[in-house]
Backbone as ProteinMPNN parsed JSONL, in Angstrom:
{"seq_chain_A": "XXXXXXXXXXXXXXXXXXXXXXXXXXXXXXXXXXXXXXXXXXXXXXXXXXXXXXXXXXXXXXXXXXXXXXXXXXXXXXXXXXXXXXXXXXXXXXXXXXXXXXXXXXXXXXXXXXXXXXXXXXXXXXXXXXXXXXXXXXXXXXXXXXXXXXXXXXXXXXXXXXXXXXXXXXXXXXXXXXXXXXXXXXX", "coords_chain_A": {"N_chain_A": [[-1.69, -2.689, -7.405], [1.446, -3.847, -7.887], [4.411, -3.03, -7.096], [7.87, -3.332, -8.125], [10.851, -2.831, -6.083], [12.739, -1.197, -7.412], [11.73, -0.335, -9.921], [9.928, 1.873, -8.381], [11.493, 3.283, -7.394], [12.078, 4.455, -10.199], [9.835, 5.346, -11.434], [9.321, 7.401, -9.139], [11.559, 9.387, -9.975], [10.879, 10.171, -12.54], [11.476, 8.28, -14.599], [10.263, 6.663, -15.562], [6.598, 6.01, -16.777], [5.034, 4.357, -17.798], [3.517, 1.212, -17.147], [2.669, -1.993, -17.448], [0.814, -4.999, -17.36], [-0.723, -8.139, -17.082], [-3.657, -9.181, -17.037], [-7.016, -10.889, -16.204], [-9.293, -9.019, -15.728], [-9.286, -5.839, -14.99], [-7.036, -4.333, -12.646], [-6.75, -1.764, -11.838], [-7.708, 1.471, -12.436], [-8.347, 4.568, -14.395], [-7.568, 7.593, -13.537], [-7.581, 6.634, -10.407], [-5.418, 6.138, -7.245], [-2.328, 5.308, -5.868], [-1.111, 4.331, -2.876], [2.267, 3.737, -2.289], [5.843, 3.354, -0.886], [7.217, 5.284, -2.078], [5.318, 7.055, -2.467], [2.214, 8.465, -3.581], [1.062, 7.137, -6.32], [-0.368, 8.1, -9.198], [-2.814, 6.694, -11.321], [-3.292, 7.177, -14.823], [-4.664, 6.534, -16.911], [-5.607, 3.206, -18.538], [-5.076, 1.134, -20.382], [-6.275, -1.695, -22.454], [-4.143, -3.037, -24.895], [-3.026, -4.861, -27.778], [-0.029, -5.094, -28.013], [3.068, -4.578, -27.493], [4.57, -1.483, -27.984], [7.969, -0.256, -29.137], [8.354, 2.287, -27.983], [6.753, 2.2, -25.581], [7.834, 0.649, -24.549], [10.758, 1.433, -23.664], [9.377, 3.683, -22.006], [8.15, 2.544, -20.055], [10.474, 1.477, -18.945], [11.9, -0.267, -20.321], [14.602, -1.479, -22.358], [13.753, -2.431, -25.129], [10.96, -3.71, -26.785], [10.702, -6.866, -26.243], [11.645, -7.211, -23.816], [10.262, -5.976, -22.375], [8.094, -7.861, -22.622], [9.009, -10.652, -21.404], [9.092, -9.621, -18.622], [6.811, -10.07, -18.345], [6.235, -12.926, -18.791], [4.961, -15.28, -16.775], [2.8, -14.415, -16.439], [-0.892, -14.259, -17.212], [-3.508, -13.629, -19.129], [-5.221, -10.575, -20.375], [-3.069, -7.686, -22.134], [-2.622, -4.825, -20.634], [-1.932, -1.334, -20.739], [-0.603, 0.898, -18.356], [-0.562, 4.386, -17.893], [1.306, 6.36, -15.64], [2.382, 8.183, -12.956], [3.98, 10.1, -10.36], [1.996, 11.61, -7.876], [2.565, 12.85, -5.74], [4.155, 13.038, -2.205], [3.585, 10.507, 0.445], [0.537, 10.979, 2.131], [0.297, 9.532, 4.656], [2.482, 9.658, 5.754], [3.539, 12.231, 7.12], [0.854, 12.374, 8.387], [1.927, 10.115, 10.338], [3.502, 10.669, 11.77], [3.068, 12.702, 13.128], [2.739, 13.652, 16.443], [1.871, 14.946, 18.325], [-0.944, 14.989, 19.516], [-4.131, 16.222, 20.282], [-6.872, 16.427, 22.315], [-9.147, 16.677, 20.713], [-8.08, 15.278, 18.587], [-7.653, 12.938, 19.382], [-10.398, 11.659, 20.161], [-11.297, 11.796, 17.409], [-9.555, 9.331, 16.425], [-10.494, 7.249, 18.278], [-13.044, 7.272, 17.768], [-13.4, 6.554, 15.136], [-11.74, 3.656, 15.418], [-13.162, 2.874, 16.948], [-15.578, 2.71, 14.819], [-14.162, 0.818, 13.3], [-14.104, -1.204, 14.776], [-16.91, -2.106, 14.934], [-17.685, -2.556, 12.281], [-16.497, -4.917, 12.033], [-16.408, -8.414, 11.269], [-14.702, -10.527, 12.908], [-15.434, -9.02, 15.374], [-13.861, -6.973, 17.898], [-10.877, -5.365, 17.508], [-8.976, -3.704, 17.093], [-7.903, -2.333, 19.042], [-6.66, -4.275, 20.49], [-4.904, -5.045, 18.489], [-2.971, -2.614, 18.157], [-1.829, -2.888, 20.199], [-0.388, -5.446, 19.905], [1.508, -5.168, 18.305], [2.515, -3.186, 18.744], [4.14, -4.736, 21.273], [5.889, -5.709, 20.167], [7.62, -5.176, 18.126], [8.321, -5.685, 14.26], [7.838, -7.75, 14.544], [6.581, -11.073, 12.505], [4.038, -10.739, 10.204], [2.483, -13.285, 10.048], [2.763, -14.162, 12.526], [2.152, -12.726, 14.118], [-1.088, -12.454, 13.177], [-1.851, -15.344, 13.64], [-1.146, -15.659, 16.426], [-3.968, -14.183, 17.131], [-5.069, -16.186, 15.798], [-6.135, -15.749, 13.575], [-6.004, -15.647, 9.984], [-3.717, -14.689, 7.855], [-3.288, -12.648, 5.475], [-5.885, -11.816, 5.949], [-5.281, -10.365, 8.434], [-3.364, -8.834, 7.464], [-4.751, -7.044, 6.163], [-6.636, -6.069, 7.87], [-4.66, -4.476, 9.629], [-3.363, -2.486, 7.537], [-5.646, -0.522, 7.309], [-5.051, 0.305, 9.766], [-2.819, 2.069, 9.762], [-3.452, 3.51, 7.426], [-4.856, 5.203, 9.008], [-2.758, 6.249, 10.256], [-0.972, 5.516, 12.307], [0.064, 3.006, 12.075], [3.252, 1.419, 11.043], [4.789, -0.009, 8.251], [7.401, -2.043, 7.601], [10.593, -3.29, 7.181], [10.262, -6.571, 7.916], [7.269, -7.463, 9.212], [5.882, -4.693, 11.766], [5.264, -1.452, 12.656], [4.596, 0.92, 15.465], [3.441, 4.17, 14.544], [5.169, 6.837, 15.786], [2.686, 8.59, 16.125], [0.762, 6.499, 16.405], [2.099, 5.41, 18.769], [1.926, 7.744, 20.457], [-0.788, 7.749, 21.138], [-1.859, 5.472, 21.818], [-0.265, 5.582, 24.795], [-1.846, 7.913, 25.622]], "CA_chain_A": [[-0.607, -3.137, -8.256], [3.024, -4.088, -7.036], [6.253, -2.456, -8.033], [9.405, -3.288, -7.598], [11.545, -1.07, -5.693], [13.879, -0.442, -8.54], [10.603, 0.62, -10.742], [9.311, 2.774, -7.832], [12.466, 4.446, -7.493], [12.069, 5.108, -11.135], [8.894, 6.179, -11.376], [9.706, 8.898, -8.404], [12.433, 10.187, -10.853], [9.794, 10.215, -13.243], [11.969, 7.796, -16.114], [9.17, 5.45, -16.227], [5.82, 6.633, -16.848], [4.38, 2.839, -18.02], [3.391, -0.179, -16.397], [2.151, -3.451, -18.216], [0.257, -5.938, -16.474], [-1.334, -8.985, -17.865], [-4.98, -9.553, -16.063], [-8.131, -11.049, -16.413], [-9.78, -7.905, -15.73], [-8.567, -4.67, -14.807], [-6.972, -4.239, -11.272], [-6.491, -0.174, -11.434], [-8.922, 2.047, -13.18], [-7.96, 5.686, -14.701], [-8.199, 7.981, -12.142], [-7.275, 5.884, -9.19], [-4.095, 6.552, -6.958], [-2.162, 4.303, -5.041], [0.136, 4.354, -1.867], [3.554, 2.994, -1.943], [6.725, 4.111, -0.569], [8.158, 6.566, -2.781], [4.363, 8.371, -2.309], [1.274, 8.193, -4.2], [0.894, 6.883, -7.979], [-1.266, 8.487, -9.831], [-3.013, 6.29, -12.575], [-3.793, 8.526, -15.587], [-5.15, 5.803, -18.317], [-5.702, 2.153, -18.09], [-5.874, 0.501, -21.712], [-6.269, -2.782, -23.088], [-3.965, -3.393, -25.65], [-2.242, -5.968, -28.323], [1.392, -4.949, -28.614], [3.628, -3.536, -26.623], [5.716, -0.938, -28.879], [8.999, 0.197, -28.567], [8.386, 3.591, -27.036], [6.274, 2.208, -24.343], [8.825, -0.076, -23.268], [11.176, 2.562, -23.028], [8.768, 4.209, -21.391], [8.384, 1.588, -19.06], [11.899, 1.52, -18.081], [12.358, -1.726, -21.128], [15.508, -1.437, -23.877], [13.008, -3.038, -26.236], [9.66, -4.646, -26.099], [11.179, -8.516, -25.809], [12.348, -7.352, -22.505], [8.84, -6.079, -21.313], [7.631, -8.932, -22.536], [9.846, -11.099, -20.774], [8.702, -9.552, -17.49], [5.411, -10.646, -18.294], [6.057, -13.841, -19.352], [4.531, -15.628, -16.093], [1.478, -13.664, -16.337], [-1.869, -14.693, -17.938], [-4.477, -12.446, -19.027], [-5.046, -9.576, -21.517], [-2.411, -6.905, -22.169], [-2.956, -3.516, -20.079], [-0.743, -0.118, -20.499], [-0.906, 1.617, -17.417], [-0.234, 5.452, -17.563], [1.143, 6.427, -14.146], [3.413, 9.444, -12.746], [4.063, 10.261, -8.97], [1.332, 12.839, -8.037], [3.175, 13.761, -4.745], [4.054, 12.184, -1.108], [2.256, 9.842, 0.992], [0.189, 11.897, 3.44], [0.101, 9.084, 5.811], [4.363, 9.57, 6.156], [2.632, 13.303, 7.43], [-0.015, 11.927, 9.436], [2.169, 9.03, 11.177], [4.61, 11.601, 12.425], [2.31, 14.013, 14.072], [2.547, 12.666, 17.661], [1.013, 16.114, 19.331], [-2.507, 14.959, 19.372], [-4.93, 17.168, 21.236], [-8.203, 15.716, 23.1], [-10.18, 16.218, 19.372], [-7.878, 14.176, 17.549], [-7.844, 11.387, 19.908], [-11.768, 11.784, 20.111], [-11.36, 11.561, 16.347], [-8.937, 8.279, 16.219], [-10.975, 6.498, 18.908], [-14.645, 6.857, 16.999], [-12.905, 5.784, 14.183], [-11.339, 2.669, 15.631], [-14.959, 1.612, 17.261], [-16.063, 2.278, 13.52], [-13.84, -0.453, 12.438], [-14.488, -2.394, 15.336], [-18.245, -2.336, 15.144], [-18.002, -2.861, 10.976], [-15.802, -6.0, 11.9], [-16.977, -9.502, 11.427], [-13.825, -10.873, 14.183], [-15.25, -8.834, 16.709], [-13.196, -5.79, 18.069], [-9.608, -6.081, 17.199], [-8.221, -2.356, 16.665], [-6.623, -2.085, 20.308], [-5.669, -5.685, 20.586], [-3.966, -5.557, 17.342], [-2.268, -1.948, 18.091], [-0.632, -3.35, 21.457], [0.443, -6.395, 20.059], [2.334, -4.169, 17.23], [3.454, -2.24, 20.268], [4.781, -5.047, 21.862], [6.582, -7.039, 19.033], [8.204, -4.282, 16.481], [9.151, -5.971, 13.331], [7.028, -9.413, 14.247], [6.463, -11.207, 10.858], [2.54, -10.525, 10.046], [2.0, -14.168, 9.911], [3.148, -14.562, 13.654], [1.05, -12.02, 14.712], [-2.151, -13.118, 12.896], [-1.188, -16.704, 14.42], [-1.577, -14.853, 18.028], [-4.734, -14.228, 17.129], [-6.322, -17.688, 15.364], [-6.413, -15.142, 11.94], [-5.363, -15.661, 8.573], [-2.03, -13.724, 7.529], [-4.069, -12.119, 4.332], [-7.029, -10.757, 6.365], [-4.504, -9.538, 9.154], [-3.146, -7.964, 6.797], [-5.611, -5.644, 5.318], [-6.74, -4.743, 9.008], [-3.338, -3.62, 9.922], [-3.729, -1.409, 6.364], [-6.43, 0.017, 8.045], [-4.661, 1.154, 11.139], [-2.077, 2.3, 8.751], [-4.348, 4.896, 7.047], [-5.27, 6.36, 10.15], [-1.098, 6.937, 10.941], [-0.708, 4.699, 13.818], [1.551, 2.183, 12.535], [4.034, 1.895, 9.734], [5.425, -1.086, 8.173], [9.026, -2.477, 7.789], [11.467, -4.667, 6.003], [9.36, -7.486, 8.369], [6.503, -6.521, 9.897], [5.006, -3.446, 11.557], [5.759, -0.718, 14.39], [3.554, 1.665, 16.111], [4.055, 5.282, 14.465], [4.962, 7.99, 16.554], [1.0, 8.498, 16.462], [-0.109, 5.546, 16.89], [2.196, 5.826, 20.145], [0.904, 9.108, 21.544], [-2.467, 7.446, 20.877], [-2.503, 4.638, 22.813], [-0.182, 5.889, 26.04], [-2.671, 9.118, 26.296]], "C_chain_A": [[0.654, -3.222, -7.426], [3.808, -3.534, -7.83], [7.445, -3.352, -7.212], [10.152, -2.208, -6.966], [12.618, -0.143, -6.877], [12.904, 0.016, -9.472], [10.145, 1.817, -9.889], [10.349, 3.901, -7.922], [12.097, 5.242, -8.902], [10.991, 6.02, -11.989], [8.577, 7.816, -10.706], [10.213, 9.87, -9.306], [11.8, 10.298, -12.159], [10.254, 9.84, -15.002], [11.002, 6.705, -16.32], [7.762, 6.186, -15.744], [4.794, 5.661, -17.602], [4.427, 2.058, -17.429], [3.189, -0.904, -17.424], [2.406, -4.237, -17.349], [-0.389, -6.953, -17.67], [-2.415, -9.261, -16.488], [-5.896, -9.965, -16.648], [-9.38, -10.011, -16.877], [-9.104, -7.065, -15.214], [-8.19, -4.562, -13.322], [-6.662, -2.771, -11.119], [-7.487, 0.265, -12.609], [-8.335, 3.91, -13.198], [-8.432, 6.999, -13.335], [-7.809, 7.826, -10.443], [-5.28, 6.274, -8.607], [-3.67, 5.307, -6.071], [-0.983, 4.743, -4.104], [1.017, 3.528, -1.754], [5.132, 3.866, -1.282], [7.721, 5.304, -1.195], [6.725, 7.61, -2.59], [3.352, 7.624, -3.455], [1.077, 8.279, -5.949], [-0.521, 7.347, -8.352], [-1.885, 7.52, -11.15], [-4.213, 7.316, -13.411], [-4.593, 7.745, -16.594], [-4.622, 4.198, -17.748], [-5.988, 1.34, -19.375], [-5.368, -0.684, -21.728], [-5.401, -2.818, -23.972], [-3.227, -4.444, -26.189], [-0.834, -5.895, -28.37], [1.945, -3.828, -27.842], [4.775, -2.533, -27.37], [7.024, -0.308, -28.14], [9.507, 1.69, -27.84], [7.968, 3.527, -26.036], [6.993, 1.503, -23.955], [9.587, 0.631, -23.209], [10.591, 3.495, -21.964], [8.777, 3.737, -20.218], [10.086, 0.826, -18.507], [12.59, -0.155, -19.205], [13.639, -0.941, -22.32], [14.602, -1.466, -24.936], [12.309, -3.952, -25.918], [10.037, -6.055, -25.757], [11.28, -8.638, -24.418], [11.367, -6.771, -21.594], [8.242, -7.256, -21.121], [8.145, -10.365, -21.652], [9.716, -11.228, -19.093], [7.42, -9.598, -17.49], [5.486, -12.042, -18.389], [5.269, -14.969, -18.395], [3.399, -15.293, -15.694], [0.656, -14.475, -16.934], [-2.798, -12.958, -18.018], [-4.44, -11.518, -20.652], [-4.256, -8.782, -21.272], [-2.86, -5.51, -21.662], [-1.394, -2.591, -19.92], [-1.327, 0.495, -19.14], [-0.42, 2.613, -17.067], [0.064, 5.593, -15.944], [2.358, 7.834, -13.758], [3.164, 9.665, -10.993], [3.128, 11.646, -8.491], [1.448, 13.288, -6.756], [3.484, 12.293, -3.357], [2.69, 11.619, -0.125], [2.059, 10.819, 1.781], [0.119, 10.923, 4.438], [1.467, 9.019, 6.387], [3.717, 10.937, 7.483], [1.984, 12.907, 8.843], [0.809, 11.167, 10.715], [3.142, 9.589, 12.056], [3.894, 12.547, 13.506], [1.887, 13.21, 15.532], [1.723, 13.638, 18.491], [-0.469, 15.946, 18.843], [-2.974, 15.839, 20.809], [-6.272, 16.236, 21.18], [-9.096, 15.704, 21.9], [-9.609, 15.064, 18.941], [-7.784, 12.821, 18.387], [-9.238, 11.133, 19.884], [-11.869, 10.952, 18.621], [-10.917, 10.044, 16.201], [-9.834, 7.195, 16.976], [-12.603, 6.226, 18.239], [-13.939, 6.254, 15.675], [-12.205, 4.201, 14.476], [-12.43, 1.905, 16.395], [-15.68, 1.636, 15.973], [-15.656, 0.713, 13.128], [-14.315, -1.242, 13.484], [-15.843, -3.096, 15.229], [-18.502, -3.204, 13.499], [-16.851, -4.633, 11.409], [-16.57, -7.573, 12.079], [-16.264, -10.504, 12.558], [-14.16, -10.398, 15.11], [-14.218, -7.579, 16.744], [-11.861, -6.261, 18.195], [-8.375, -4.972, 17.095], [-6.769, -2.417, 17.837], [-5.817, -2.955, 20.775], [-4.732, -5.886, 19.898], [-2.551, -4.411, 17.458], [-0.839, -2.52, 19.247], [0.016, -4.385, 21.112], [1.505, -5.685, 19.404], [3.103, -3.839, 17.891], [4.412, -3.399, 21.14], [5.836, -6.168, 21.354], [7.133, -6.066, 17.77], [8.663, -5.445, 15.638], [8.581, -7.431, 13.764], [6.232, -9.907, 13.144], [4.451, -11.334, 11.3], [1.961, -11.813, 10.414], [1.919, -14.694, 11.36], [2.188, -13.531, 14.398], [-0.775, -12.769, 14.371], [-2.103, -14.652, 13.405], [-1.786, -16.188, 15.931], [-2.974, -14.813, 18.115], [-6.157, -14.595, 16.498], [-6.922, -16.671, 14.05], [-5.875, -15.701, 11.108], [-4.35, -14.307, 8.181], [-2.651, -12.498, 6.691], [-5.019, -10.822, 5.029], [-6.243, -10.148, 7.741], [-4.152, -8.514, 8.577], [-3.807, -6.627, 6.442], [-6.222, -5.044, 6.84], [-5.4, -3.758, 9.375], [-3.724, -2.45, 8.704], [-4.515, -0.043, 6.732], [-6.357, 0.919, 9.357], [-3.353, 1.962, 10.439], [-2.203, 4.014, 7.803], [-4.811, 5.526, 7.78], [-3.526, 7.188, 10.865], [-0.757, 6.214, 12.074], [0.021, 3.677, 13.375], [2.231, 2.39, 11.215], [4.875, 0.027, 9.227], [6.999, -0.946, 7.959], [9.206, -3.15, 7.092], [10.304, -6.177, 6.69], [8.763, -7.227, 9.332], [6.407, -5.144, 10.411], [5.683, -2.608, 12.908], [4.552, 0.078, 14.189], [4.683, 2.922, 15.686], [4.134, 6.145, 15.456], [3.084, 8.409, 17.044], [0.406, 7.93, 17.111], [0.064, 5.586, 18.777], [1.843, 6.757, 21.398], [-0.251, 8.568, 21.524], [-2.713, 6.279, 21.793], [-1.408, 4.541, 24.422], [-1.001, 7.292, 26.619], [-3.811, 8.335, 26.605]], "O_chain_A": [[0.766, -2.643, -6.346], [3.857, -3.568, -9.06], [7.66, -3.789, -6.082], [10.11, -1.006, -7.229], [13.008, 1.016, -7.025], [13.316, 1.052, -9.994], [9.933, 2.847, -10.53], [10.196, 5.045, -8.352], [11.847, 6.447, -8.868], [11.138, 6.935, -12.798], [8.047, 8.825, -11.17], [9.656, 10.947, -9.522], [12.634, 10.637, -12.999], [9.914, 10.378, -16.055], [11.068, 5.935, -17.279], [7.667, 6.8, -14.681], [3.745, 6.159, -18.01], [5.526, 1.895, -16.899], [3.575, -0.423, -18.489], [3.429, -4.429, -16.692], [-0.523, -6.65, -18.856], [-2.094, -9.474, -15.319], [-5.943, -9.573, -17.814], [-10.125, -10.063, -17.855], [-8.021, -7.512, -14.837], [-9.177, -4.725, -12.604], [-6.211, -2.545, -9.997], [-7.93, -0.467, -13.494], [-7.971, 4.449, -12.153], [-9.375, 7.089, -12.549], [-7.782, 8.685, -9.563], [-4.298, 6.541, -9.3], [-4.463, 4.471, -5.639], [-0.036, 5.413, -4.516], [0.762, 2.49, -1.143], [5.21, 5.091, -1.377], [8.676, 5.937, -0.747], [6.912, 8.826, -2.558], [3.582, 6.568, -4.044], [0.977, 9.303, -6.624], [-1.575, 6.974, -7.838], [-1.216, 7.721, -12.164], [-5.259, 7.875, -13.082], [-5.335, 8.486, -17.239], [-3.724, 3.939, -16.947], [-7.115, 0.856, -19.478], [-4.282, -0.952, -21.214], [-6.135, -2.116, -24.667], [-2.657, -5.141, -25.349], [-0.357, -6.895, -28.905], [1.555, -2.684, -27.609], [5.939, -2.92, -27.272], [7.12, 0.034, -26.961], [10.585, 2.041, -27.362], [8.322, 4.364, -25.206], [7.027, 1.506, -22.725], [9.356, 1.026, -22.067], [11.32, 4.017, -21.12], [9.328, 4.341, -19.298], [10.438, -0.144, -17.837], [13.502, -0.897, -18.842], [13.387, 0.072, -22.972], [14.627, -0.514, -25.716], [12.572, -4.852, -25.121], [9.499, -6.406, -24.708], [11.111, -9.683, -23.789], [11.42, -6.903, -20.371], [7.893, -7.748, -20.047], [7.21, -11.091, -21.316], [9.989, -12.2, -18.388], [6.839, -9.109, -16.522], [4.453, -12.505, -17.906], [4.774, -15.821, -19.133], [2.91, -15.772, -14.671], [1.164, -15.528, -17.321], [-2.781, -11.876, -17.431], [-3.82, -11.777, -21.683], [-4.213, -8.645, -20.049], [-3.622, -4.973, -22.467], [-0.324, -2.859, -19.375], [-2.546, 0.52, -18.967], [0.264, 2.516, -16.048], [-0.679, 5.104, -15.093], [3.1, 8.238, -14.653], [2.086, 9.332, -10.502], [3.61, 12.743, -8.775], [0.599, 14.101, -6.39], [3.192, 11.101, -3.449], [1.522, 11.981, 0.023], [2.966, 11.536, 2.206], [-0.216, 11.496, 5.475], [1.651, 8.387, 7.427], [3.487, 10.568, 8.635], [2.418, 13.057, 9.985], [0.526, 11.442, 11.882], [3.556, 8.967, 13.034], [4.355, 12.953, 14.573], [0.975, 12.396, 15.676], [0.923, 13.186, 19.311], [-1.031, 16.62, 17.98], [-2.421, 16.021, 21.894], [-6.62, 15.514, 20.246], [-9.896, 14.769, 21.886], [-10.222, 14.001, 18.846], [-7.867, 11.723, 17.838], [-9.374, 9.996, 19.432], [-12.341, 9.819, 18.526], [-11.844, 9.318, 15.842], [-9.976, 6.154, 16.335], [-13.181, 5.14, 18.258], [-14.306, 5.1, 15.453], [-12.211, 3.522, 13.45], [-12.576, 0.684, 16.466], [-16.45, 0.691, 15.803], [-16.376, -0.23, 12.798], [-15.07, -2.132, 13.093], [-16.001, -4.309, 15.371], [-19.239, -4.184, 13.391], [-16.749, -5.341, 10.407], [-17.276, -7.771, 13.067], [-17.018, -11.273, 13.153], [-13.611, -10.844, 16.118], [-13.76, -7.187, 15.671], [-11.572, -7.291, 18.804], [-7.174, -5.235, 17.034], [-5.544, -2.487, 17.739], [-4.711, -2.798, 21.293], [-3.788, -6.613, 20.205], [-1.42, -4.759, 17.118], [0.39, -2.546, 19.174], [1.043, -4.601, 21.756], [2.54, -5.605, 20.066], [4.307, -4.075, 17.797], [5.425, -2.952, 21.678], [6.378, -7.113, 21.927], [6.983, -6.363, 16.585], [9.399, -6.251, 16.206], [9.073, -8.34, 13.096], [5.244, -9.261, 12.794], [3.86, -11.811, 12.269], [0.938, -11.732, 11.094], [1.114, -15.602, 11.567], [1.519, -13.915, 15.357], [-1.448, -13.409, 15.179], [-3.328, -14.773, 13.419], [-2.916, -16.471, 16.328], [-3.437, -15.36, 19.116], [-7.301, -14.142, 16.462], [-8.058, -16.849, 13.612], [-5.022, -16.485, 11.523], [-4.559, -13.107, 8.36], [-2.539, -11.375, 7.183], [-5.009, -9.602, 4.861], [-6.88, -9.172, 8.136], [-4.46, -7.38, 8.943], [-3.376, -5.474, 6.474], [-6.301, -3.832, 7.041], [-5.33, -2.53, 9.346], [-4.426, -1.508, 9.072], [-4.16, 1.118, 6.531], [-7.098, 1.779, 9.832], [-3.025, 2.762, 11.315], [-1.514, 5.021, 7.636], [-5.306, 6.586, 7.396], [-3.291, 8.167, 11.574], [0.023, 6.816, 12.812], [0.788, 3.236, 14.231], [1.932, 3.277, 10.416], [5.356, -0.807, 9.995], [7.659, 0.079, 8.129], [8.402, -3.709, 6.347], [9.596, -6.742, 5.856], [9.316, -6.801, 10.346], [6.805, -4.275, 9.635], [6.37, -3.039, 13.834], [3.748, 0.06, 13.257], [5.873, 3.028, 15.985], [3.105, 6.284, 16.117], [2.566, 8.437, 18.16], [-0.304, 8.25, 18.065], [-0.772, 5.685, 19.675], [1.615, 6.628, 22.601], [-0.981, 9.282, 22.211], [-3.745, 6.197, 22.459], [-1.635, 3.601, 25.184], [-0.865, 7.704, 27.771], [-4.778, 8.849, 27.168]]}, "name": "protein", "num_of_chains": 1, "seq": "XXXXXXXXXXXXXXXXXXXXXXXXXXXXXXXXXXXXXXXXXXXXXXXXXXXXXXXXXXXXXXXXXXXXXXXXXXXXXXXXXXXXXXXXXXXXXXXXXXXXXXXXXXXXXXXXXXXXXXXXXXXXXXXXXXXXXXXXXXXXXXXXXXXXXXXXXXXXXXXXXXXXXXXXXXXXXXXXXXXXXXXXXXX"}
């Protein structure tokens, strides 16, 4: 799901505690958490319904339902409430900071980055993709994937991938190499 930053903020401060989405089918499922920059959303409930009442748009950070509705109005789909509350910080803020790696955890980062390479249908791409990162802070995704005859989209979700291991971090446009990632590929 996407927020806005002015919802995330408000979610942190925990004055919104609703979403509403309009979808086909469901894109979050009760249970499920998600990583964004204020830290990890918790989704608590995921319902279908007809009518958005005036406590859940309050809830959802609305005056009055017209004005949820309103921010749906470009949507399609069926009506979904989406319970949600901040169920703490990202651990990859954590992870991407910890630059004192010891000979396991590089052991660790490196079988994991021939995982992805080996599960990859491009071919091996982990260390090619970290150095370009490394050598282009803040190069727009699309200019990178470009570099290397990809699609912007599926760049994307590998970077993600190097991301969840702590090695890079994104930006207002494009990506840097975290502290991690950096101890990780000059050791």
């Amino acid at each position: 799901m996407l927020f806005r930053p002015a919802d995330l903020a408000a979610i942190a401060a925990g004055e919104v505690t609703v979403a509403f989405r309009r979808w086909k089918r469901p894109m979050a499922k009760a249970g499920g958490t998600q990583h964004t920059p204020v830290g990890v959303i918790a989704f608590e409930a995921v319902d279908r319904v007809g009518d958005i009442t005036a406590a859940d748009a309050r809830r959802a950070g609305f005056a009055e339902p017209a004005d949820a509705w309103a921010a749906l109005r470009d949507r399609e789909g069926d009506l979904y409430r989406i319970t949600l509350r901040l169920a703490g910080p990202d651990p990859r803020i954590a992870l991407r900071e910890d630059a004192a790696l010891t000979e396991a955890d590089r052991a660790e980062i490196a079988a994991r980055l021939a995982r992805l390479d080996r599960a990859s249908t491009h071919g091996p791409w982990t260390e090619a993709t970290l150095r370009a990162i490394a050598a282009g802070p803040g190069t727009r995704a699309a200019d990178l994937a470009a570099g290397f005859g990809r699609e912007r989209l599926a760049f994307k979700a590998d970077v993600r991938k190097l991301k969840a291991l702590g090695l890079t971090e994104s930006l207002e446009v494009g990506y840097r190499l975290s502290p991690r990632g950096r101890a990780y590929l000059e050791g």
